[in-house]
Every structure is written in C-alpha cells, then in structure tokens.
C-alpha positions in Angstrom: 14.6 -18.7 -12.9 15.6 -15.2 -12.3 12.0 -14.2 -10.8 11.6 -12.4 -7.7 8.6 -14.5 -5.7 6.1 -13.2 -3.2 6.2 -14.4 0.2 3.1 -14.9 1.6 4.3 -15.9 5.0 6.8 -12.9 5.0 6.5 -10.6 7.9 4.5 -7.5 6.4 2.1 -10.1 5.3 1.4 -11.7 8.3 -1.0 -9.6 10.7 0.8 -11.7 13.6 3.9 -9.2 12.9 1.9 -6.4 12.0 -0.1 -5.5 15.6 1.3 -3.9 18.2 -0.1 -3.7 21.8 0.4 -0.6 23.8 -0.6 -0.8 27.4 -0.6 1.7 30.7 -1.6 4.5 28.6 -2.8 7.8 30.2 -6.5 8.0 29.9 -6.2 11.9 28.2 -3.6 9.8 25.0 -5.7 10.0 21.7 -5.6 8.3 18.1 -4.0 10.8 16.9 -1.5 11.3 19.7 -0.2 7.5 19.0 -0.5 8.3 15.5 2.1 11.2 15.8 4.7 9.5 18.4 4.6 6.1 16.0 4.9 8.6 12.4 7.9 10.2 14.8 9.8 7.1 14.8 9.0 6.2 11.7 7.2 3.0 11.4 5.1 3.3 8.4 1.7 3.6 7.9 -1.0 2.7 10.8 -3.9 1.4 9.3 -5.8 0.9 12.7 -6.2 2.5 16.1 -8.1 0.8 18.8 -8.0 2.4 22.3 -10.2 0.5 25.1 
C-alpha cells in the first residue's frame, strides 16, 4: 500500500532496548560526567540519569 507503518515493538520504542546499566563507577562520577562521555560517543539524547 505504499505506507510506511510504525513499529511499536521496534527497538527505540521499547524501554527494554533503551536502558543502559553502568556499574563500578568511581564514587566522585556525576550526571553530568556520564552525560558528556555518552554525548562523546554519540548515542543520542539521555533522558534519565539515575546514580545509586
């Protein structure tokens, strides 16, 4: 039919595909250190930071 249809199961829809953990961190690394070092490789946007 020539119509381009959504995906809702696609990856970037799916917040199973959009978390990443990152452990062993320094206790000194901030939000906005991760913030910088994930914008550096180019990721996309980060919508959340959670640091325990």
């Amino acid at each position: 039919d020539g119509q381009e249809r959504r995906n809702e199961d696609a990856p970037e829809n799916n917040p199973q595909y959009t978390t990443v953990y990152v452990g062993n961190l320094a206790p000194e690394v901030t939000s906005v250190d991760l913030h910088r070092l994930f914008h550096a490789l180019g990721v996309g946007v980060i919508e959340d930071v959670r640091i325990k």
